[in-house]
C-alpha positions in Angstrom: 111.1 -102.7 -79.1 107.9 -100.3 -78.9 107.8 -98.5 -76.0 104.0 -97.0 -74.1 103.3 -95.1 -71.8 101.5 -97.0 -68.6 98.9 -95.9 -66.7 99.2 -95.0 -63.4 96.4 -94.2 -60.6 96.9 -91.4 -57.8 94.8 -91.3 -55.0 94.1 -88.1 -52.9 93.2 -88.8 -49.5 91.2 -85.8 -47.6 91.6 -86.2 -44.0 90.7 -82.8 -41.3 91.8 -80.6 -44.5 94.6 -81.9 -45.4 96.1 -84.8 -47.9 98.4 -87.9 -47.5 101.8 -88.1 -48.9 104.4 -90.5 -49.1 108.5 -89.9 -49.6 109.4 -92.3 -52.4 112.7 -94.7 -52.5 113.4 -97.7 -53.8 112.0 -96.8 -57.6 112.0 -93.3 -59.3 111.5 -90.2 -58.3 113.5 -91.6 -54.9 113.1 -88.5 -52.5 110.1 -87.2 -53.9 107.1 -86.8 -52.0 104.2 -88.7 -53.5 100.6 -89.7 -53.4 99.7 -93.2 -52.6 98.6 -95.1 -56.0 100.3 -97.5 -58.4 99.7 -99.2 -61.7 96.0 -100.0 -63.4 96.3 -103.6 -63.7 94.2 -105.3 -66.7 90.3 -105.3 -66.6 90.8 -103.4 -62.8 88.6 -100.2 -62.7 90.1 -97.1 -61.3 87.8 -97.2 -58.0 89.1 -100.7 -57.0 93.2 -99.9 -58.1 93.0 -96.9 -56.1 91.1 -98.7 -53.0 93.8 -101.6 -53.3 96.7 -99.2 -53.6 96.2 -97.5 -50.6 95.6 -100.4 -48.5 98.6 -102.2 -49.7 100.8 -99.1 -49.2 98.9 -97.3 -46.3 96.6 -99.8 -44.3 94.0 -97.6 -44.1 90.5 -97.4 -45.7 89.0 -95.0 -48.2 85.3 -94.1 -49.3 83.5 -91.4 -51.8 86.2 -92.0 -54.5 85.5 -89.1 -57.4 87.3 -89.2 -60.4 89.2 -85.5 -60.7 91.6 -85.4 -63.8 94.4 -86.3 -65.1 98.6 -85.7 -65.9 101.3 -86.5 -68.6 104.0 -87.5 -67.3 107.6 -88.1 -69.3 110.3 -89.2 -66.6 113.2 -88.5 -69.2 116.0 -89.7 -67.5 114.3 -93.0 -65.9 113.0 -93.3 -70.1 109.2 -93.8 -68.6 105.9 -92.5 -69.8 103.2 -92.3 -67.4 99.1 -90.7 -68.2 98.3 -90.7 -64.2 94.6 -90.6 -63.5 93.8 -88.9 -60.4 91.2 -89.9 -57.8 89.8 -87.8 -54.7 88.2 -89.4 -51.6 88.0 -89.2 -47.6 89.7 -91.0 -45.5 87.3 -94.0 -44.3 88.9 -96.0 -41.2 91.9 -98.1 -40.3 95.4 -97.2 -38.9 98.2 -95.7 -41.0 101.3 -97.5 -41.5 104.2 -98.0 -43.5 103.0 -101.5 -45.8 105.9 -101.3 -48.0 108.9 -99.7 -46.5 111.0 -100.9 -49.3 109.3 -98.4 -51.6 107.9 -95.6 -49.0 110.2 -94.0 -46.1 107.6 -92.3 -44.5 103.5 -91.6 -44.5 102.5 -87.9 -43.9 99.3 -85.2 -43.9 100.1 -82.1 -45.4 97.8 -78.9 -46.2 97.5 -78.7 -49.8 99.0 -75.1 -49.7 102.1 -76.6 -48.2 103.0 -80.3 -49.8 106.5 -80.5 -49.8 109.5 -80.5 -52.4 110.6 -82.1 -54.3 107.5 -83.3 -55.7 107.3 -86.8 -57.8 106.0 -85.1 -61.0 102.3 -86.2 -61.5 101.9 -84.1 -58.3 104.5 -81.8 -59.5 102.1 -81.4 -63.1 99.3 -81.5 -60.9 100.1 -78.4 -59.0 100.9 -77.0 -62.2 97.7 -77.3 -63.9 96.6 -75.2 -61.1 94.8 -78.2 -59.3 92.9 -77.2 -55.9 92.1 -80.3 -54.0 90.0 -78.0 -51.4 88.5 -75.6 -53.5 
């Protein structure tokens, strides 16, 4: 059986200078903290998987989406191969909850300077590249 890798969107949401992050279960990289995003589905652009994403997982809505780069990611262990496309925006309206608490424990803002550990590793290769969401 051939194995690729998938493609994956994450979505960094600015809100009073800071980001959102979510602590993962359900799925790997359980524990980890992680940007709200998911899987490119067929013929979906970027924009509109990351705008579905987050409302799905989060509630709330986004605007001024901007493309920002992108990660490799091998999870070795869990045999999966991700390219993880990376979108900016601002935080538009809408209430943040917890859509799918079978796969999220908890919603948080962070300062960029101080996400915490562990990190699910796009954001983990993100921060490595040297990414600066703020600057």
């Amino acid at each position: 059986m051939e194995r690729y890798p998938r493609v994956g969107v994450g979505v960094l949401i600015k809100h009073d200078g800071k980001v959102l992050l979510g602590k993962r279960k359900g799925s790997h990289g359980t524990g980890e903290w992680a940007l709200p995003g998911g899987h490119l589905e067929f013929g979906e652009s970027i924009e509109n998987c990351a705008i579905r994403e987050v409302m799905e997982e989060t509630g709330i809505k986004i605007k001024n989406l901007k493309f920002e780069t992108f990660t490799n990611d091998v999870f070795v262990e869990d045999e999966k191969h991700y390219i993880t496309l990376f979108v900016s925006c601002e935080y538009d309206c809408g209430e943040l909850a917890l859509k799918e608490p079978e796969k999220c424990e908890q919603w948080r803002w962070f300062l960029w300077e101080e996400i915490p550990e562990p990190l699910f590793l796009p954001v983990k290769n993100l921060k490595e590249k040297s990414y600066n969401l703020f600057g």
